[in-house]
C-alpha positions in Angstrom: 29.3 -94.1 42.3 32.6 -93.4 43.6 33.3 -90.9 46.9 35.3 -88.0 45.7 37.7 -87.2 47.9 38.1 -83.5 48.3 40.9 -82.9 50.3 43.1 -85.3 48.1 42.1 -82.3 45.2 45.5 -80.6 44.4 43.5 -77.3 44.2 41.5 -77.7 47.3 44.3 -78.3 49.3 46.7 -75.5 48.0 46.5 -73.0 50.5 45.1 -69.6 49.0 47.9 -66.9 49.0 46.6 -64.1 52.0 47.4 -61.2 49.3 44.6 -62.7 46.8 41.5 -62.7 49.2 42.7 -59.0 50.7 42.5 -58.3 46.4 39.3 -59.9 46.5 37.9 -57.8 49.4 39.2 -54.7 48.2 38.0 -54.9 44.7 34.1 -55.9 45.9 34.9 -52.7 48.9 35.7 -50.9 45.9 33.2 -51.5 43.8 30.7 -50.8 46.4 32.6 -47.2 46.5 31.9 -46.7 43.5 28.2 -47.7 43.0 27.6 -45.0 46.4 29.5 -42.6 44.7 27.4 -42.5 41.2 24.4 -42.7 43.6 25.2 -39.9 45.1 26.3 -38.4 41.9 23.1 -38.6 40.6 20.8 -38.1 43.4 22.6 -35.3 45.1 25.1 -33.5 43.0 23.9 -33.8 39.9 20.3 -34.1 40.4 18.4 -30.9 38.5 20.4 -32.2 35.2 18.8 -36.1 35.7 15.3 -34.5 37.1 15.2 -32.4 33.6 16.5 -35.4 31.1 13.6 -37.6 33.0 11.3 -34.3 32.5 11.9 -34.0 29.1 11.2 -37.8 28.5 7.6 -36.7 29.2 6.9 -33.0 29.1 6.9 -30.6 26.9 6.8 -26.7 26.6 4.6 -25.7 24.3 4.8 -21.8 22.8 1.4 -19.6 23.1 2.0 -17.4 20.1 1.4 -13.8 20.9 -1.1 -11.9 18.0 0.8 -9.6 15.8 -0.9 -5.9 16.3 -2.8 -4.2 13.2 -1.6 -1.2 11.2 -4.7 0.9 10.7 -5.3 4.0 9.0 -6.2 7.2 10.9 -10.0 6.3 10.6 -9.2 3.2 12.0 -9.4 1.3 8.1 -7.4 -2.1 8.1 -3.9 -1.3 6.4 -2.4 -4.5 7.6 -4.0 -7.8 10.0 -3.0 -11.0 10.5 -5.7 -14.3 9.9 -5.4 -18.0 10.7 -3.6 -19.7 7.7 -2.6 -23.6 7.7 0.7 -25.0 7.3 2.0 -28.6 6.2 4.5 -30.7 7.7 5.4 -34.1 7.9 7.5 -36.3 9.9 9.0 -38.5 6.5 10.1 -41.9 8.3 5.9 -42.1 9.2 5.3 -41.3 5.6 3.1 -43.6 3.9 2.7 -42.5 0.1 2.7 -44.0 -3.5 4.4 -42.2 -6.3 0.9 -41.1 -7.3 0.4 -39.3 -4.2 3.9 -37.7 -3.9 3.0 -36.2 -7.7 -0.5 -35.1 -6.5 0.8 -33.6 -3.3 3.4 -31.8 -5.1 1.1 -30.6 -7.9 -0.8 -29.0 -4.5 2.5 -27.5 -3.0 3.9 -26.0 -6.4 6.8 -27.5 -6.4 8.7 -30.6 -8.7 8.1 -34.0 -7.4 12.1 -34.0 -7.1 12.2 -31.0 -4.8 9.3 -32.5 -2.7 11.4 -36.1 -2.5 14.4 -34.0 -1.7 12.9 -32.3 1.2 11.4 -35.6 3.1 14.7 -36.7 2.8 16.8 -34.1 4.5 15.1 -35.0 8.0 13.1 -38.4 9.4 11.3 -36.4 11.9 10.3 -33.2 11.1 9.8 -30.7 7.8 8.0 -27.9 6.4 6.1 -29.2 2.9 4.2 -25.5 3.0 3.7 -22.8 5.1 0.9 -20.4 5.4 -0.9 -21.8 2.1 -4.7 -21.1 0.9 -7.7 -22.8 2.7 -8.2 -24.8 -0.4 -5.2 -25.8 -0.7 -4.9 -27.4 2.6 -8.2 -29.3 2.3 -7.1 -30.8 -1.1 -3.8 -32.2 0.6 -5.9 -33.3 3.7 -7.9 -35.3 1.3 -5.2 -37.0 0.0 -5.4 -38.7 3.8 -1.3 -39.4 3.1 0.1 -40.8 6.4 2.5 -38.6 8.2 1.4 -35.3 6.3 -0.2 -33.2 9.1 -1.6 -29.4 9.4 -0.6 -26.8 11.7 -3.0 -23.3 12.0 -0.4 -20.4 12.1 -0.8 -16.6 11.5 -0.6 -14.9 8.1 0.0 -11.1 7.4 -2.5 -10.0 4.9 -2.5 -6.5 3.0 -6.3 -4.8 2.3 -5.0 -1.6 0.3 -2.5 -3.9 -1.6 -0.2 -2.3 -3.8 -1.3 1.1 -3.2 -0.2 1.6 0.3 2.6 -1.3 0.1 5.4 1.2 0.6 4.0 2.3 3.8 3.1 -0.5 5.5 6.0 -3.0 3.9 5.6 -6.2 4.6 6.6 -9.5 7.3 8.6 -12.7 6.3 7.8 -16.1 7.1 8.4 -15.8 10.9 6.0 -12.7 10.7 9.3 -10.6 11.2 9.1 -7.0 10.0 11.4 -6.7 6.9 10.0 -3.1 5.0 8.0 -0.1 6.1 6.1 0.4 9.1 6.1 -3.8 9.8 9.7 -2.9 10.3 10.1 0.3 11.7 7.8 -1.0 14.5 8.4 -4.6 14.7 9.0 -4.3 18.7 5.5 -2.9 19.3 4.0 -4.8 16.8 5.2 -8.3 17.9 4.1 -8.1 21.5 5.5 -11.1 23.5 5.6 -14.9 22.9 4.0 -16.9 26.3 4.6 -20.5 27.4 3.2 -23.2 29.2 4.2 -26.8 30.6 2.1 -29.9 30.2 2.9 -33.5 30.6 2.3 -35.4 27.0 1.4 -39.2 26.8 3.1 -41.5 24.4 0.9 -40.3 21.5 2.4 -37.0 22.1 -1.1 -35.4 23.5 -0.7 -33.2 26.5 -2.8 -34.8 29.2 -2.1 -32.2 32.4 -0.5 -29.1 32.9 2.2 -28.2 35.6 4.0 -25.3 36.9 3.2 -21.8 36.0 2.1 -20.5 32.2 3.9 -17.5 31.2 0.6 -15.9 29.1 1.4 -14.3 25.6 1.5 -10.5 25.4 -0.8 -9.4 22.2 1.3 -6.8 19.8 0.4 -3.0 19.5 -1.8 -1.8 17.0 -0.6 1.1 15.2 -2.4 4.4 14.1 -1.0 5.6 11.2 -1.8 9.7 9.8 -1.8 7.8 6.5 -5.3 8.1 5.2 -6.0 4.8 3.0 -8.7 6.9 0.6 -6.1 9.8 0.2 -3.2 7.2 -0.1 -5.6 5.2 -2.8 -6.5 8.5 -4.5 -2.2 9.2 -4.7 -1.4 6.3 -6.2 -4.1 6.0 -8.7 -3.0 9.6 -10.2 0.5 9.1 -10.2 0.0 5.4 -11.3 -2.1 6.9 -14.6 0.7 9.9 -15.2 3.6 7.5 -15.4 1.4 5.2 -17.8 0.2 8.5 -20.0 4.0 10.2 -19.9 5.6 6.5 -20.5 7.6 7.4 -17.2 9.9 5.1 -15.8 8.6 5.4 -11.7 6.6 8.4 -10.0 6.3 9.3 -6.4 3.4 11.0 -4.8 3.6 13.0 -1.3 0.7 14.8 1.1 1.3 16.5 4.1 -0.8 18.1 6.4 0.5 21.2 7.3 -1.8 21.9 10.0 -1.2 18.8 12.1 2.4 18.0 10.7 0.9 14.4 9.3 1.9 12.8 5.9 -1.9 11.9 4.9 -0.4 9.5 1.6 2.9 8.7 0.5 2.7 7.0 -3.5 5.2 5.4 -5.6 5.1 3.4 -8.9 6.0 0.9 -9.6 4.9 -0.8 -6.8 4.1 -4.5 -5.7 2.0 -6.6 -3.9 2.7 -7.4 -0.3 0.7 -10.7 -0.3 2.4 -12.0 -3.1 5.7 -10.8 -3.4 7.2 -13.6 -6.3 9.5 -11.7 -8.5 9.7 -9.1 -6.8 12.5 -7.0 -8.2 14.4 -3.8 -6.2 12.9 -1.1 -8.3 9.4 -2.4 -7.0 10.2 -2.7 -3.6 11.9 1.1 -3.2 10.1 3.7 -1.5 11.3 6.1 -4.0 9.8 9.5 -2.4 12.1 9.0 0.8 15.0 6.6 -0.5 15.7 8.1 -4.1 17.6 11.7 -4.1 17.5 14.6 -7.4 18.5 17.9 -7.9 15.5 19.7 -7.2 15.9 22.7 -9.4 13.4 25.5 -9.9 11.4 24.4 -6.9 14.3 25.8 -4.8 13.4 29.6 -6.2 11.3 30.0 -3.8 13.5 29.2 -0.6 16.1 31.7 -2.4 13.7 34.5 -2.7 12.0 33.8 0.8 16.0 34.7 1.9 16.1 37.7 -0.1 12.5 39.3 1.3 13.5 38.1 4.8 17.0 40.1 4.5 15.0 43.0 3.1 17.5 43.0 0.0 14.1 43.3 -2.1 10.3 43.5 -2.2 8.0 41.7 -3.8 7.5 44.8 -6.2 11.5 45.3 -7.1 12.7 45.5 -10.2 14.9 43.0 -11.9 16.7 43.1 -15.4 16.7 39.6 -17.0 17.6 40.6 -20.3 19.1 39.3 -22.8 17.6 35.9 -21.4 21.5 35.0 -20.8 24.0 35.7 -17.3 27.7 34.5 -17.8 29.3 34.1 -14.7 33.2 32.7 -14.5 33.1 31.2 -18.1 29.4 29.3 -17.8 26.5 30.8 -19.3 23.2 30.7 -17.2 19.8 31.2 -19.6 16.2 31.5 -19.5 14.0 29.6 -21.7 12.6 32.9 -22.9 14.0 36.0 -22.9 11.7 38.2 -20.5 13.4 41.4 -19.8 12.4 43.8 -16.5 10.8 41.3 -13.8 9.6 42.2 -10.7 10.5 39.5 -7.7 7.4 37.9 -7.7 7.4 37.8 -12.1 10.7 35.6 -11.2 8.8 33.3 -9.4 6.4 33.0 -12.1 8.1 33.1 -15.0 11.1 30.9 -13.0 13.6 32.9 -14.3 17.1 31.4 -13.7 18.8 34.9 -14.4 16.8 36.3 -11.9 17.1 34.3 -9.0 21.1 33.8 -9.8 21.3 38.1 -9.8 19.6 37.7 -5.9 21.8 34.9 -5.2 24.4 36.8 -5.8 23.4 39.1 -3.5 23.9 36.9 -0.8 26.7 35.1 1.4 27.0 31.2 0.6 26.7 30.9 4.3 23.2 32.9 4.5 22.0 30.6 1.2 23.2 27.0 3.0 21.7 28.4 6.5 18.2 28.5 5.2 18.9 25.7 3.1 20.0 23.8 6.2 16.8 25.3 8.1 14.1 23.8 5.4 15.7 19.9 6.4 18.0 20.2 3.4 21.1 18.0 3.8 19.7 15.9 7.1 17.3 13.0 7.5 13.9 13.5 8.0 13.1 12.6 11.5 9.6 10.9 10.7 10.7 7.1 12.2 10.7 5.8 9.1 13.3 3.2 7.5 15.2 4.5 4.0 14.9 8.0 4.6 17.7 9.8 3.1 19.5 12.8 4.0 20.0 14.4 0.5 23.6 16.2 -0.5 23.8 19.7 0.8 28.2 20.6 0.5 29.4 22.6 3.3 29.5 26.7 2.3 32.9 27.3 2.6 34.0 25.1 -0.5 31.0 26.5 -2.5 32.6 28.4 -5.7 30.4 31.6 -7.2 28.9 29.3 -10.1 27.9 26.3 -7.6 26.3 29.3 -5.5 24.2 30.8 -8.4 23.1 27.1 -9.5 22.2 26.1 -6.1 19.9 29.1 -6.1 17.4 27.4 -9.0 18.4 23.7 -7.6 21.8 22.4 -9.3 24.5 21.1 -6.9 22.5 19.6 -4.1 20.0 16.8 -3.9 16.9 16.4 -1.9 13.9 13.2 -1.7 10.7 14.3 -2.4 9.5 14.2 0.7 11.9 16.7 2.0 10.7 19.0 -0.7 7.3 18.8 0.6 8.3 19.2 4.1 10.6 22.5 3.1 7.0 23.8 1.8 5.7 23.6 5.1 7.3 27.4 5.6 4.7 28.8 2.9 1.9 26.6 3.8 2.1 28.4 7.6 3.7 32.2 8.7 6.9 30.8 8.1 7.8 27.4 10.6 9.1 24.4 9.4 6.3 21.5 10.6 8.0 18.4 11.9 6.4 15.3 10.2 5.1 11.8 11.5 3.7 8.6 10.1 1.6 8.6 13.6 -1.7 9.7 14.1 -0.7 12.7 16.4 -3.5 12.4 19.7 -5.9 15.4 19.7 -5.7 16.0 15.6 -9.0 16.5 14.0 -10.0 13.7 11.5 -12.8 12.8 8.8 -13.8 9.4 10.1 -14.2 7.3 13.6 -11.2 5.4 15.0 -13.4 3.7 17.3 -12.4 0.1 14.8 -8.2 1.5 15.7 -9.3 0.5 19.8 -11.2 -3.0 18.8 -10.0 -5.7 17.6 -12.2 -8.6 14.6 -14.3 -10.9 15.6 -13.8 -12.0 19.2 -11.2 -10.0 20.2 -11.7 -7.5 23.0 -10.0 -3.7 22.9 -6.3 -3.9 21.7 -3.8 -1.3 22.3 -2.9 1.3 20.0 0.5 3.2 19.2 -0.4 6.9 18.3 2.0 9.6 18.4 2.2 12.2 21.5 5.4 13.4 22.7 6.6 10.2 22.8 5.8 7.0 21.0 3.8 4.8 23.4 0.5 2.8 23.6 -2.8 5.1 23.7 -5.9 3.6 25.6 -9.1 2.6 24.2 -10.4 6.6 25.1 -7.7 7.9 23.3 -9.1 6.6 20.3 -12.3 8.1 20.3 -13.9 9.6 17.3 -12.6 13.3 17.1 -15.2 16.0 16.0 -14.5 16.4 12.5 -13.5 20.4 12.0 -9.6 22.3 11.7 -6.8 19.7 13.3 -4.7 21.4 16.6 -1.9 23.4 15.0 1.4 22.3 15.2 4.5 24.4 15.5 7.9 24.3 14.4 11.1 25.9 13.8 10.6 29.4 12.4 12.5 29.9 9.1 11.0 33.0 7.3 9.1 35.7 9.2 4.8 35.2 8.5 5.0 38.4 6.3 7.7 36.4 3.8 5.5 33.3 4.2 2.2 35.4 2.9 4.2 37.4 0.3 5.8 34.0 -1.1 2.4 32.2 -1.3 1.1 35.2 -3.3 3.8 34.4 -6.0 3.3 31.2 -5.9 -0.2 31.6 -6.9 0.8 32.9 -9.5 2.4 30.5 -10.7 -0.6 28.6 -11.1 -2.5 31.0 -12.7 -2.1 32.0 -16.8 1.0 33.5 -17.9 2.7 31.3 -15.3 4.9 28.2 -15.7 1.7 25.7 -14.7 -1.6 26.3 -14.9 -2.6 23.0 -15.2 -2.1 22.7 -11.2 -5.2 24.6 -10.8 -7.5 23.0 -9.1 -11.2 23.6 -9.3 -13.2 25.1 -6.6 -9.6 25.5 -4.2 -7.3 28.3 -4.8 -3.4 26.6 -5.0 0.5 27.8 -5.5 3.4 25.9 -6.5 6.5 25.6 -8.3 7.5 23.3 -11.3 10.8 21.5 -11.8 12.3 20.4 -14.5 15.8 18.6 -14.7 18.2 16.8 -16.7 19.1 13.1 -15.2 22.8 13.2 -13.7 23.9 10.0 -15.6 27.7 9.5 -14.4 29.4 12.4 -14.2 27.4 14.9 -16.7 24.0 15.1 -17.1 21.8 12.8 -19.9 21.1 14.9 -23.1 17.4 13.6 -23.2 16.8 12.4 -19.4 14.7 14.2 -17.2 12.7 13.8 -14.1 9.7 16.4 -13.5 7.9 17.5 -10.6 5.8 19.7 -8.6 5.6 21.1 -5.3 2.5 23.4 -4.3 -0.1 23.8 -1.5 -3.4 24.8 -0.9 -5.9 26.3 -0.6 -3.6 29.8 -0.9 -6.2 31.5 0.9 -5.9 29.2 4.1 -3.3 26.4 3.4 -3.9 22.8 4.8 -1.7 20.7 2.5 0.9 20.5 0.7 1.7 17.9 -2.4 4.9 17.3 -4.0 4.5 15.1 -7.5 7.6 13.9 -9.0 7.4 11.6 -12.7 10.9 9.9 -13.2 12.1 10.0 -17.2 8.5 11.2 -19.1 9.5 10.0 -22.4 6.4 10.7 -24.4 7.3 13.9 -25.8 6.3 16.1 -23.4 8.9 16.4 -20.1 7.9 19.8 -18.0 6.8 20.4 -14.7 4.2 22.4 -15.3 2.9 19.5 -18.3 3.7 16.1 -16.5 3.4 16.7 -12.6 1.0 19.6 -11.9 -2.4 17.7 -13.4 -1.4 15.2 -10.8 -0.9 17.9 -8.4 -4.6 19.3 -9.1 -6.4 15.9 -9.2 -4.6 14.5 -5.7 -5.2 18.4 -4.1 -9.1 18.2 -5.3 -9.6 14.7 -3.9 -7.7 15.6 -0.5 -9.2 18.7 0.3 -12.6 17.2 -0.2 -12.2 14.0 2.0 -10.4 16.5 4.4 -14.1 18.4 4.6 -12.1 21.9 3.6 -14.7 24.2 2.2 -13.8 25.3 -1.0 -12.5 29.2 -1.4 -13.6 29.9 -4.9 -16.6 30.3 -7.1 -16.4 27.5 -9.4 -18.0 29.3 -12.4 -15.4 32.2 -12.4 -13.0 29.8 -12.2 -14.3 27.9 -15.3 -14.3 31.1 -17.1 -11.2 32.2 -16.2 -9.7 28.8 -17.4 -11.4 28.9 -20.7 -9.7 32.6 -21.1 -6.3 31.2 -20.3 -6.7 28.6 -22.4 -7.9 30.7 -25.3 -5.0 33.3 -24.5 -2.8 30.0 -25.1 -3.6 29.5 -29.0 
């Protein structure tokens, strides 16, 4: 083998230019700069951001759902609880079905086999099939033993009182999210406060250890409603029959107590289900006795009268012609449906004369009429922390012309919601003050039943919280929930509106009207004195009123002799051939007031058997 002979190599012995090796050096002393520099880039500067991208590698923060609180009743009866429910997911690029399955798993879920296939494919990793479905349901798709389909245990609301009470208590969406009635008006307490905790997971995605702190979940207020559910159940059934019987096209129920300033039940039809809320259409879903508005007519007599007493322009004895049945003021003709000559002030009330109230309206400053009008909650939202409530149209006095005064006085020109009628009753029911109104159990009210159950919580749960109402909303304590000794409720006071003389002399006259030769004795109700006015009303339908349109109601409280509630009844469009008050809405008024005042414990005030006599004479007197 011949000896190679470096040095005779033209490359070898070149010398190497002195600028290339210093290029050499530099580059290596460079890139040695530059390796300590993303060292200390990572290690030093930027270290929290490579610490958390290596921490999230391998742990996880996992949510500790906090329990949604319970809507009770105000004897502690379940209005609304939430139970463990399953959902399905799947993570689709694990999926591991047949066409067979996919068709049997969407036959399970409800859906086409084309919306199930469209769903797995809109992510590999993660989507919902089904949330919150049935027991059964879940065990059928779990013995389908389809790869990749998995079963989460998540909270679902559910609704014991169904549709009876579904305006009240509304209902959650699939995040449990308040979205109607009390599950919205108190989502805050309600929801309490998601916790948290870190663990490390293996590679399986199981969390072997915990680390750092956990952030426990804060359990959700349960709240007390006034709402009783066997008063609110009673409500809805009546109302629910009258708009079936009358062919009506909705109805609306309300019951206040007017000793404790509670609303007891709260009706509407139709109504809906809150489990099941599938077609669920907006004329279901309104809470029509605080979101729909009317002009109230002859039930705002009353008010009128109550101003004319109070101002001493008239007695309850005084004298008023009515005749010829007919009053023409500025060009419009006001009329009475009968022609009924000399009337005293209470025989208006009675007979609702329209001629007579008009003759005291016009007695009277619009200012002094939209005062009082203003005084009863007319015109403003009721402030009973509620969602929907409206305020009603009251126009401001100084635009009001003589005609819009005198049809104001028997309920034309204004609007009100039914439960601000009932509320503006509140001045008979008690010497004269206008009871403010909650939804809230009020703390130291009298009630028929234990609300020990409002303080506990189901099975395995210790005492939960409860939201009552005291001067302020907050949480009560487990004492505060206590049984009460069932007897009279702690009286709560208002604004005064009429003096207690006008309150007494008002509720005589509307006894009356209960009683024959009045506009509805069908509101009697047996064993309990009552008093009330009727209303009937054309439908505004554009801008005139519909020709055969009418809504009907009644607005009364009892018993006269010592009043504890009051019930407004309102049937939306009878159309079975009979459309007045005193026909359609005060049998519904008796029935609700009998049932009320019995689960109340209120001892009747009258002698049943006189009573039954004294109907059979009216009745006879009738033919």
């Amino acid at each position: 083998m011949p000896t190679v002979r470096y040095a005779t190599s033209p490359l070898l012995a070149s010398r190497t230019p002195p600028w290339r090796v210093k290029f050499m050096i530099g580059g290596i002393g460079l890139g040695f700069a530059v390796l300590i520099g993303r060292a200390a880039w990572i290690q030093i500067v930027h270290n929290d951001f490579y610490l958390q991208q290596g921490a999230s590698r391998y742990e996880r923060r996992i949510e500790l759902q906090a329990n949604r609180g319970r809507i009770l009743d105000r004897n502690g009866e379940l209005l609304a609880s939430s139970v463990p429910a399953p959902s399905l997911w799947a993570i689709p690029k694990d999926l591991e079905a047949s066409d067979a399955d996919l068709r049997k798993l969407a036959r399970l879920l409800g859906m086409p086999v084309a919306d199930l296939k469209k769903r797995l494919g809109s992510n590999p990793n993660f989507v919902w099939l089904r949330r919150k479905v049935e027991d059964g349901v879940a065990q059928q798709v779990a013995a389908l033993k389809i790869k990749g389909v998995y079963e989460l245990r998540e909270a679902r609301r559910q609704y014991p009182e169904g549709e009876s009470a579904a305006h009240i208590v509304g209902f959650t969406n699939i995040e449990d999210e308040g979205q109607e009635g009390v599950e919205l008006a108190y989502q805050k307490q309600l929801a309490g406060r998601d916790g948290s905790r870190h663990v490390i997971k293996d590679r399986l995605g199981r969390p072997v250890e915990s680390v750092g702190d956990m952030v426990p979940a804060v359990d959700g207020q349960s709240i007390r409603l006034a709402i009783d559910a066997k008063v609110q159940f009673y409500a809805y059934q009546r109302i629910r029959d009258a708009v079936l019987q009358h062919k009506a096209k909705a109805g609306s129920v309300v019951v206040l107590d007017a000793v404790a300033g509670e609303v007891l039940a709260l009706a509407n039809v139709p109504s809906y289900t809150p489990d099941d809320r599938r077609n669920l259409t907006g004329a279901q879903l309104r809470n029509r006795a605080l979101t729909d508005t009317f002009e109230p007519g002859s039930t705002m007599k009353p008010i009128v009268v109550s101003l004319a007493l109070d101002t001493k322009r008239v007695r309850p004895d005084t004298l008023i012609s009515t005749a010829p049945g007919r009053l023409t003021i500025d060009g419009s003709t006001i009329s009475d449906s009968h022609a009924h000559g000399d009337l005293t002030v209470e025989q208006v009330i009675q007979k609702s004369s329209n001629v007579g109230t008009a003759k005291l309206a016009l007695q009277m400053q619009p200012r002094e009429m939209w005062e009082i009008f203003t005084a009863v909650g007319l015109g403003q939202k009721p402030q009973i922390g509620f969602p929907g409530a409206v305020t009603g149209r009251l126009r401001p006095y100084k635009s009001w012309r003589r005609i819009e005064q005198v049809t104001m006085s028997y309920g034309y020109g204004l609007s009100a919601s039914l439960f601000q009628l009932a509320q503006a009753y509140t001045i008979f029911a008690t010497d004269g003050e206008l009871i403010p109104m909650t939804m809230l159990k009020r703390d130291g009210a009298a009630d028929a039943g234990g609300a020990r159950k409002a303080a506990q919580g189901g099975a395995g749960e210790g005492p939960r919280p409860v939201l009552a109402f005291k001067t302020a909303f907050r949480p009560g304590s487990e004492d505060e929930a206590m049984p009460q000794p069932l007897g009279e409720p702690t009286q709560v006071h208002g604004v005064r509106v009429i003096t207690p003389d006008t309150a007494r002399a008002v509720r005589k006259m509307l006894n009356l009207a209960t009683l024959s030769g009045g506009t509805a004795p069908k509101a009697q109700t047996m064993g309990y004195s009552v008093g009330g006015k009727t209303g009937t009303a054309h439908k505004v339908e554009g801008r005139g009123y519909s020709g055969n349109k009418y809504r009907a109601w009644f607005v009364g409280i009892a018993p006269i002799s010592k009043p504890r509630i009051v019930v407004a009844v309102m049937v939306d469009e009878p159309s079975n051939g009979v459309y007045y008050g005193g026909e359609v809405a005060a049998p519904v008024f008796s029935q609700v007031v009998q049932q009320t005042l019995h689960r109340l414990g209120v001892v009747p005030d009258m002698e049943v058997q006189s009573q039954i006599l004294s109907n059979v004479a009216a009745e006879v007197e009738s033919f």
